[in-house]
C-alpha positions as CSV (number, residue, x, y, z in Angstrom):
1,X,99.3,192.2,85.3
2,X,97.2,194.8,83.8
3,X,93.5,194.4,82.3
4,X,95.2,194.4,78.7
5,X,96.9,191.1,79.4
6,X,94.2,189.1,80.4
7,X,92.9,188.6,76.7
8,X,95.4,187.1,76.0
9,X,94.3,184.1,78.2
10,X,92.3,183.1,75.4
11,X,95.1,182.1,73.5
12,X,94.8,178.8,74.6
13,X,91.4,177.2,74.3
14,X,93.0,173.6,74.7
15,X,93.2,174.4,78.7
16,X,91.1,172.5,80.5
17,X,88.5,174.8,82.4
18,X,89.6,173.7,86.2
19,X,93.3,175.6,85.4
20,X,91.8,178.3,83.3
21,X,89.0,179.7,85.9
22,X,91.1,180.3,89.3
23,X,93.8,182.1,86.8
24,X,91.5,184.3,85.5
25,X,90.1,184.8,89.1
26,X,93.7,185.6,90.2
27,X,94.0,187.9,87.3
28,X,91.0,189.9,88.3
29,X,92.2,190.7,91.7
30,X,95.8,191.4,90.8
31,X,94.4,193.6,88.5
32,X,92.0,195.3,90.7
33,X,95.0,195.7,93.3
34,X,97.2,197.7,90.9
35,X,94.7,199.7,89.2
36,X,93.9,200.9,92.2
37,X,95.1,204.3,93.3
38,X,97.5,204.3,96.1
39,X,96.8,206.8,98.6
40,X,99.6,209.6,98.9
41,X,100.7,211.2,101.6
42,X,101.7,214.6,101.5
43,X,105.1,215.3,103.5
44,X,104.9,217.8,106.6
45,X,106.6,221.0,105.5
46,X,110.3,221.5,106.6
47,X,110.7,224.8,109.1
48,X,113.1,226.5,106.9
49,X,111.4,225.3,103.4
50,X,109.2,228.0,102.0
51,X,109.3,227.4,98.4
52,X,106.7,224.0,99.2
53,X,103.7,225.7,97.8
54,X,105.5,226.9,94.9
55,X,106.1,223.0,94.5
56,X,102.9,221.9,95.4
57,X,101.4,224.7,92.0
58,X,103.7,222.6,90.0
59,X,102.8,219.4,91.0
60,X,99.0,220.8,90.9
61,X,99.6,222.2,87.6
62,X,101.0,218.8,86.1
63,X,98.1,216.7,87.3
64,X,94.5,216.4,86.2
65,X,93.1,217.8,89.4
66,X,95.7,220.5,89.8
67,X,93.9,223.6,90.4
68,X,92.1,221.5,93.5
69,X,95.5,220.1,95.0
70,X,96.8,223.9,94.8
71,X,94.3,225.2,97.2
72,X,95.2,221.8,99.8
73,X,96.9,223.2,103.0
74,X,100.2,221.3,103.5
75,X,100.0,218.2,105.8
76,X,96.7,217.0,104.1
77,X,95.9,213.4,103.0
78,X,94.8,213.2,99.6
79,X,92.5,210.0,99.0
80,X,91.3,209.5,95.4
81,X,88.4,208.2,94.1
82,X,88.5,204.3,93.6
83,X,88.5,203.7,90.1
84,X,84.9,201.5,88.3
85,X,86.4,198.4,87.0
86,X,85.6,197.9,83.1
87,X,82.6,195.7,82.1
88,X,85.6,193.5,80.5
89,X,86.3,192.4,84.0
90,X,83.3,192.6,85.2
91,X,82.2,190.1,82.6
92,X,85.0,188.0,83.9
93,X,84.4,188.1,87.2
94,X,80.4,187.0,86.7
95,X,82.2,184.2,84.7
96,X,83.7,182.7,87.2
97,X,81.5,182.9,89.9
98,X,78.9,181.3,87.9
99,X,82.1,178.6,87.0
100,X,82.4,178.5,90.7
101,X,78.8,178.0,91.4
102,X,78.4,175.3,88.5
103,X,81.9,173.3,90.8
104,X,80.4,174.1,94.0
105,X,76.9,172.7,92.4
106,X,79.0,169.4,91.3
107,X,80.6,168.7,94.0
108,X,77.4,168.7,96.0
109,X,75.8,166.3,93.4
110,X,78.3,164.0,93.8
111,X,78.9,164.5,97.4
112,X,74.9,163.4,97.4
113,X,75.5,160.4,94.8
114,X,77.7,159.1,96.9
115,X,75.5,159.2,100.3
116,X,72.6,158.1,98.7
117,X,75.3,154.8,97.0
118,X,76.3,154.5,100.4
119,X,72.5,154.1,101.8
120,X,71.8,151.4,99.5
121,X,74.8,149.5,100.4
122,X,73.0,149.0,104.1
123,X,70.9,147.0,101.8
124,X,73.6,144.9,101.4
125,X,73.2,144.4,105.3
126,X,70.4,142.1,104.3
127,X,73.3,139.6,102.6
128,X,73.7,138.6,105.5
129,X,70.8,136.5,104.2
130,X,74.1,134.8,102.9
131,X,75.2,133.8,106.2
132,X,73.0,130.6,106.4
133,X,75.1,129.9,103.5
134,X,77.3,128.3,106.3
135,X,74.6,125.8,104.8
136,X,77.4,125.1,102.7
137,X,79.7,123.7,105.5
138,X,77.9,120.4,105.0
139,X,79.8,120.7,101.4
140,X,82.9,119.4,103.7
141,X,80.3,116.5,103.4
142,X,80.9,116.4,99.3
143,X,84.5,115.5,100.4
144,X,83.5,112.6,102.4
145,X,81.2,111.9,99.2
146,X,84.6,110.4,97.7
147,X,84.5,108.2,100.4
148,X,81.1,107.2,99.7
149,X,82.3,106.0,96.0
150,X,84.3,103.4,97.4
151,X,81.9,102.6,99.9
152,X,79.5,100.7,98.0
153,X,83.0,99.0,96.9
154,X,83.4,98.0,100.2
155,X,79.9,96.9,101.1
156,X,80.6,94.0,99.1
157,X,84.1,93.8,100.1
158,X,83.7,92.9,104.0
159,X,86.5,90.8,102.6
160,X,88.2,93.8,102.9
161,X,87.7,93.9,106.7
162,X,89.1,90.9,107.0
163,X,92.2,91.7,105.4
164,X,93.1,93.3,108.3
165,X,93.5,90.0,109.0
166,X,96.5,90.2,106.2
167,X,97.7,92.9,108.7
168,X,98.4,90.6,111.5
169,X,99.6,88.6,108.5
170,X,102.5,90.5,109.4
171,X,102.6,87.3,111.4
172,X,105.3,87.2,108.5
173,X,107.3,89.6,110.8
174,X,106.7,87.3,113.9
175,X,109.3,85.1,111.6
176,X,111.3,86.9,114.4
177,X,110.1,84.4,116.5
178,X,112.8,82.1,114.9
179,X,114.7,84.4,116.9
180,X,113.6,83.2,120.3
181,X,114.7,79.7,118.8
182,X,117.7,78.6,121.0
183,X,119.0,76.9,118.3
184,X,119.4,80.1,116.2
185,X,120.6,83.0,119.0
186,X,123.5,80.9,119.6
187,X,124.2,81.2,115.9
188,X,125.3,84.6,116.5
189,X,128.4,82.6,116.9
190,X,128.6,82.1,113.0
191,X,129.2,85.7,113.0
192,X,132.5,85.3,113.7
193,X,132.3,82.7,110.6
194,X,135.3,81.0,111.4
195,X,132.7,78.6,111.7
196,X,131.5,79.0,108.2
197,X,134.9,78.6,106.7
198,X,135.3,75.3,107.8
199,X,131.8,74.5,105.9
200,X,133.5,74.0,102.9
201,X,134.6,70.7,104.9
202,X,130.6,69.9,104.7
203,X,131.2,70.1,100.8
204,X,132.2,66.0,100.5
205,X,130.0,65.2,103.7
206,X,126.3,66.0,102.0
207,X,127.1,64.1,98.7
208,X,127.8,60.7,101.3
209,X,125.0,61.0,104.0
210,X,122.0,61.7,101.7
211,X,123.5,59.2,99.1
212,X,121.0,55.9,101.1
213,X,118.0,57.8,100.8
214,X,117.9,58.2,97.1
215,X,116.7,54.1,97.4
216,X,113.5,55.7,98.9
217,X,111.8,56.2,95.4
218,X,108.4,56.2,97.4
219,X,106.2,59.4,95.8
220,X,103.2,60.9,97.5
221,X,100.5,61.9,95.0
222,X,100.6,66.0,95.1
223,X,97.3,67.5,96.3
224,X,96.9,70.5,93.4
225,X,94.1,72.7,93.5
226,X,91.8,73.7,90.8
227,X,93.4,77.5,90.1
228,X,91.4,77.9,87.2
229,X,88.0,77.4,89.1
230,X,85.9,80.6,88.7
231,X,86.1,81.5,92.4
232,X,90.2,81.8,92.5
233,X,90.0,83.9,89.0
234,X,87.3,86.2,91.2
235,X,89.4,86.8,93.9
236,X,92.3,87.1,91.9
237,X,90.8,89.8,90.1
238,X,89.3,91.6,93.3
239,X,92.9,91.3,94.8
240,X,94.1,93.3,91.9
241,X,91.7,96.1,92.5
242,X,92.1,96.7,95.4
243,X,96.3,96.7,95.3
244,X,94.9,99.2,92.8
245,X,92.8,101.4,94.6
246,X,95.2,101.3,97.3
247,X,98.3,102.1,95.4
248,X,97.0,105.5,94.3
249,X,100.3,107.5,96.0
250,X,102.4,104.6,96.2
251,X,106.0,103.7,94.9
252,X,107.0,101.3,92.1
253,X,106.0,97.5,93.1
254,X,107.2,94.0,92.7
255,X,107.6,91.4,92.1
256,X,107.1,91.7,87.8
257,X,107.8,90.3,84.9
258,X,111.9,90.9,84.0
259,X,110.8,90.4,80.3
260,X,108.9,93.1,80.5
261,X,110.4,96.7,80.3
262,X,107.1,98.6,80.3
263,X,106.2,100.6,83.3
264,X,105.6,104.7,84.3
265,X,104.9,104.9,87.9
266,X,106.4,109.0,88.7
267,X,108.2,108.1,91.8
268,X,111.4,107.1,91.5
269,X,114.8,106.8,93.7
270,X,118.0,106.0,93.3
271,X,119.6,102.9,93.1
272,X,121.5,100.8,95.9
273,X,125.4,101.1,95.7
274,X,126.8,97.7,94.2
275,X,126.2,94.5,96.6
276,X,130.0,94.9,97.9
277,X,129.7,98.1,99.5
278,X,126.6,96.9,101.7
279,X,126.1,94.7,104.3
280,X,124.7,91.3,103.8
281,X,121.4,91.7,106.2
282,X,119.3,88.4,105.3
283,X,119.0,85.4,103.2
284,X,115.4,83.5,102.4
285,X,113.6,82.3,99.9
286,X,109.8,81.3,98.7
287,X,108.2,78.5,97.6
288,X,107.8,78.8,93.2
289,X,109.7,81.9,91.7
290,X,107.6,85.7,92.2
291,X,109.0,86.9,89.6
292,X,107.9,86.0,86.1
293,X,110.2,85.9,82.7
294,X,113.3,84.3,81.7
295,X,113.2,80.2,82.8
296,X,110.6,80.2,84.9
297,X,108.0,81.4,83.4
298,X,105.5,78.6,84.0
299,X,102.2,79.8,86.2
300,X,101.8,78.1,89.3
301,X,98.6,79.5,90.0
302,X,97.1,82.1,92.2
303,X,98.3,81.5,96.1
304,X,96.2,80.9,98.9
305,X,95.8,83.3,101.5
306,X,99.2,82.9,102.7
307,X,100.9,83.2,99.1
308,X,101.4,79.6,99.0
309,X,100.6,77.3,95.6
310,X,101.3,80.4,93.5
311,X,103.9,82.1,91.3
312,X,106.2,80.6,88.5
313,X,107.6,77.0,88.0
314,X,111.1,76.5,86.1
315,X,109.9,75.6,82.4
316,X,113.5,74.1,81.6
317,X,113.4,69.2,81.6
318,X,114.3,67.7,84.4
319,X,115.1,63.9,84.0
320,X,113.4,61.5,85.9
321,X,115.7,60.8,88.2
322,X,116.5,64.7,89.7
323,X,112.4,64.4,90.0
324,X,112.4,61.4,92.2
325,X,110.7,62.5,95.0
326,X,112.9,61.8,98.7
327,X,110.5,60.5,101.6
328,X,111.6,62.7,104.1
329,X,110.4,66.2,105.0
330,X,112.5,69.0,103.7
331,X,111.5,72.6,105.3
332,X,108.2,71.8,106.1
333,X,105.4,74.7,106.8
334,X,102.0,75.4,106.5
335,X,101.6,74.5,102.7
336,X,103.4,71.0,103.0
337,X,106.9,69.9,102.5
338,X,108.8,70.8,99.4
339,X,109.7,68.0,96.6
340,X,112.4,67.3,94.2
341,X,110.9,69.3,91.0
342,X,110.2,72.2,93.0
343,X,110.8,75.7,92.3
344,X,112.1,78.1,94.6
345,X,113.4,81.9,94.4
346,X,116.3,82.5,97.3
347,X,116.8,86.1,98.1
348,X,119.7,88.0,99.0
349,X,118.6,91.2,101.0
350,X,121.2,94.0,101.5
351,X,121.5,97.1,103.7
352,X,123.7,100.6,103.3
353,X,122.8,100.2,107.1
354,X,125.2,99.3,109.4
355,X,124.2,95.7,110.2
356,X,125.0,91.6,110.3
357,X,123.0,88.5,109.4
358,X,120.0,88.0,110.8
359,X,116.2,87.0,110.8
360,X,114.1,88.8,109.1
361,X,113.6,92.5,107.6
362,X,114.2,93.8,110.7
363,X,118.2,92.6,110.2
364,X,118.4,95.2,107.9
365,X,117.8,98.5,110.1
366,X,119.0,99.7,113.2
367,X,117.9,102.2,115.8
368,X,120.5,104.7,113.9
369,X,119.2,104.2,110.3
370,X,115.6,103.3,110.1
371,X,115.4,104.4,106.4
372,X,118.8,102.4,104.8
373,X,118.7,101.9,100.8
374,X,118.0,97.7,100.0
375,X,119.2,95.7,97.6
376,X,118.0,91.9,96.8
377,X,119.7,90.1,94.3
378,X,117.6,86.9,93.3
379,X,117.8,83.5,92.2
380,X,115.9,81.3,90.9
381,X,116.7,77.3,91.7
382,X,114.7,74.6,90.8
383,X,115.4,71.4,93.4
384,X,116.6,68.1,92.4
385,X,117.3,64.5,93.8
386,X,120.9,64.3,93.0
387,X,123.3,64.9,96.2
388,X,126.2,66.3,93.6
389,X,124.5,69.0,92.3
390,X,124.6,72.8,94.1
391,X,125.3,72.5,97.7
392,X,122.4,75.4,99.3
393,X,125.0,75.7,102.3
394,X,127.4,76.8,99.8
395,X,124.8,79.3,97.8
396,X,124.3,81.2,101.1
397,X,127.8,81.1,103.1
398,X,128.9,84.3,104.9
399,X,131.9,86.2,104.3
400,X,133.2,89.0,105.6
401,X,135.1,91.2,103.0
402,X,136.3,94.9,103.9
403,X,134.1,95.3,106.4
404,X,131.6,94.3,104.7
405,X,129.2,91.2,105.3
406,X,128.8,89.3,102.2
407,X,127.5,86.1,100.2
408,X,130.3,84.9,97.7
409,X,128.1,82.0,97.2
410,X,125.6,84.0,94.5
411,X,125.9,82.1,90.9
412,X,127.5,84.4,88.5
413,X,127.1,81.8,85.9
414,X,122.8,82.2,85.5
415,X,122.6,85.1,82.9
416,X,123.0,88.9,83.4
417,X,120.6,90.2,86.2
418,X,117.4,92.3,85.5
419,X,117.8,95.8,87.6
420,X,114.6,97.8,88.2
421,X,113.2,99.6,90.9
422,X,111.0,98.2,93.4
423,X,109.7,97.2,96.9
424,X,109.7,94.4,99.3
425,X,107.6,91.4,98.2
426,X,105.2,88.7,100.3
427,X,101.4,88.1,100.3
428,X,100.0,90.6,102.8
429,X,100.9,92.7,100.1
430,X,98.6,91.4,97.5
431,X,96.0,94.3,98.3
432,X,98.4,96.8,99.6
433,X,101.3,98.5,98.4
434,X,104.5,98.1,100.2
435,X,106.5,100.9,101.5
436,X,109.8,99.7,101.4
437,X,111.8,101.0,98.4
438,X,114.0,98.0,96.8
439,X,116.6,98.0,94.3
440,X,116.2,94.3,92.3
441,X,119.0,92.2,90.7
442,X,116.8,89.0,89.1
443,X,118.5,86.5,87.0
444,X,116.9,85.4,84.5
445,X,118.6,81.7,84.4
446,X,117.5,78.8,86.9
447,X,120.3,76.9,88.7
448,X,119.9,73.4,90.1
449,X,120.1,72.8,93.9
450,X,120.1,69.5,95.7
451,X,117.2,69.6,98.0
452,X,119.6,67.3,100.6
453,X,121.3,70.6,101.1
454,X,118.5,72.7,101.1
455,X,116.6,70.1,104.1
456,X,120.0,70.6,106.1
457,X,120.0,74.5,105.7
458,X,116.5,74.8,107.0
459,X,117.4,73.0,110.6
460,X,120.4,75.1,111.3
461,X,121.0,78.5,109.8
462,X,121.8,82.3,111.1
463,X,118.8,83.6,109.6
464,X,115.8,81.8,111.8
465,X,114.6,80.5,108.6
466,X,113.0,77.0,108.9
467,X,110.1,76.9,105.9
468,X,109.5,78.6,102.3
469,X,107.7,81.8,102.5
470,X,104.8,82.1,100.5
471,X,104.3,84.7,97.1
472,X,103.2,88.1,96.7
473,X,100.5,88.4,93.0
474,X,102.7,89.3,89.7
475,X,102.7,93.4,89.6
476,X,101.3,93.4,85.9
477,X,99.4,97.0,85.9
478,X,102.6,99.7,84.3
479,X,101.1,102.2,86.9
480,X,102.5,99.9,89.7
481,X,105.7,99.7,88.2
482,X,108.8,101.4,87.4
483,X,110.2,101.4,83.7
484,X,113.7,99.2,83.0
485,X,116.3,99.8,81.1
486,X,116.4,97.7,78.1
């Protein structure tokens, strides 16, 4: 590249400087490297070649120093004179070494920026005037602040602390005990149930033994507590808060009112398989109807702390005779013996699980299936003096049908059953949630029972059960329960 093409450069102003200055710099020297005069060496003269310095005039003569050359001896090394570069490229080279100065004078700038950043950030050193913010590792003590909200909840709920007392009320589940009643393990024998086929036999036998004691008309004044009294409204309501406050993660509850379709509780899980592909687990029943709706939808009151004296009475008439009372103890427990105008709700519990009749929940699992889906299908039945009505042996006879445990005794004839989602029922849990997962069948129609049958059923049955059970609250808050199809 010769000195003549470097102007041209400047053709192009919208180069940024940092590409423009090292190739003009490069420029420079390639054209200081070919401007240059290359030194020339003169060849040593052939032996037999006379005519050289005749050459040698006529290369003299055709160059600018040619008289000079002529006089050269052969064999000499002619060095020229370097040539002055022109003050164009002089200009250019001053150019950029002052460009090359003004980079070298940047970088140092921000080479000393970025020290003296880097100094101050030691002063950052002194954050660690932050590190007794560890101080705010007694924050973890905001998160038992939560617990402190409830606290003053519980200060004036010792009562609380007693209801651990409802968690030995899982005395409930030492209803297993009725296991260790001699009477009842040899009942095991009913499994077979060629022993409960011939019970039909029993079907003329109750209407003629219980006939004499309709003459006892005697009745015993019933003892009925004040359930409007402001105390039983208090602890009804603190009952309710705390099933609340307890039931923040929990499943839909029961029992409920099957008039009611309202309900939004999230979790939800699907329903049991119909009654006939599951395994008839456990039969028994409480004393006044859980559920609300339908024909029973008459308040007992709230229950003692065993459940007993509350729920739902059957609203329907009952003449005077079915409520002449019988002088004779039927199913008695810790809440007295039951009467003819009694209510009662009997349920059928089912298992996917592979199981037979027995006492208790505890009928329905098994060491390979702790977790089975349950069904109960409920009835309510209101108990009458009259020995020709419902036969309760009858109601809850065994079968087994293809493999499958069942109860062909369940009325069909009492309305079309209320399905919803649910949980196991009882009154130890009126403040907690239970976390069983139920699918309910209630009907909404009340059947009449003879409580002859029902006395009879209670002294000898596979189940271990010998009394009423007593009833969990009504479920009335939609958070606690699940929504049902209309």
């Amino acid at each position: 590249m010769s000195i003549n093409q470097v102007p041209n450069l400047m053709k192009y102003p919208l180069l940024p400087q940092v590409l423009l200055a090292p190739y003009l710099l490069l420029s420079c020297h390639l054209w200081a490297a070919t401007s240059a005069p290359q030194p020339t060496e003169v060849p040593q003269p052939q032996p037999a070649a006379k005519a050289a310095p005749a050459q040698s005039s006529n290369t003299a003569a055709e160059g600018p120093q040619g008289n000079a050359q002529a006089e050269l001896e052969p064999g000499t090394i002619v060095i020229p004179k370097e040539r002055e570069p022109s003050p164009y490229a002089r200009s250019l080279a001053r150019e950029a070494e002052r460009y090359r100065q003004r980079q070298l004078e940047r970088a140092s700038k921000r080479a000393n920026n970025n020290s003296v950043q880097a100094e101050p950030q030691p002063v950052t050193e002194p954050q660690p005037v932050t590190e007794p913010q560890p101080v705010t590792e007694p924050q973890p003590v905001t998160k038992s602040q939560p617990v402190i909200e409830p606290q003053p909840v519980t200060e004036p709920q010792p009562v609380t602390e007693p209801q651990p007392v409802t968690e030995p009320q899982p005395v409930t589940e030492p209803q297993p005990v009725t296991k260790s009643q001699p009477a009842i393990e040899p009942q095991p024998v009913t499994e077979p149930q060629a022993v409960t086929k011939p019970q039909p036999v029993l079907e003329p036998t109750p209407s003629a033994k219980p006939a004499p004691v309709i003459e006892s008309s005697a009745i015993r004044p019933a003892v009925q507590p004040d359930f409007n009294s402001a105390a039983v409204l208090a602890d009804e309501s603190r009952q309710r808060q705390l099933l609340l406050r307890n039931s923040e993660d929990a499943g839909p509850q029961s029992p409920r009112n099957i008039d009611s379709i309202a309900g939004f509780n999230p979790q939800l899980f699907s329903l049991a398989p119909p009654r006939e592909q599951m395994n008839l687990c456990n039969i028994h029943f409480h004393h006044n109807a859980e559920h609300a709706g339908g024909e029973f939808g008459v308040p007992a009151g709230l229950g003692r702390k065993n459940g007993l004296g509350g729920g739902y009475r059957y609203g329907g008439q009952l003449s005077d005779a079915e409520r002449t009372r019988v002088n004779f103890q039927v199913c008695p427990g810790s809440g007295g013996s039951l009467q003819s105008g009694d209510t009662i709700e009997l349920h059928y519990v089912f298992s996917t699980a592979t199981v037979g009749p027995g006492a208790g929940l505890e009928a329905c699992l098994n060491e390979r299936s702790k977790n089975p889906q349950l069904r109960v299908e409920s009835q309510v039945l209101a108990l009458i003096n009259d020995p020709n009505a419902l036969d309760f042996k009858q109601l809850t006879r065994i079968d087994l049908r293809r493999g499958n445990y069942q109860a062909p005794g369940i009325p069909d004839f009492t309305g079309k059953p209320v399905e919803y989602r649910g949980s196991t029922t009882g009154p130890s849990y009126n403040t907690r949630p239970s976390p069983y997962q139920v699918s309910w069948a209630v009907r909404p129609k009340v059947a009449k029972v003879s409580i002859y049958s029902l006395a009879k059923w209670c002294k000898a049955n596979p189940f271990g059960e010998i009394k009423a059970h007593g009833v969990r609250n009504l479920v009335t808050d939609p958070r606690l329960l699940s929504p049902v199809a209309p």
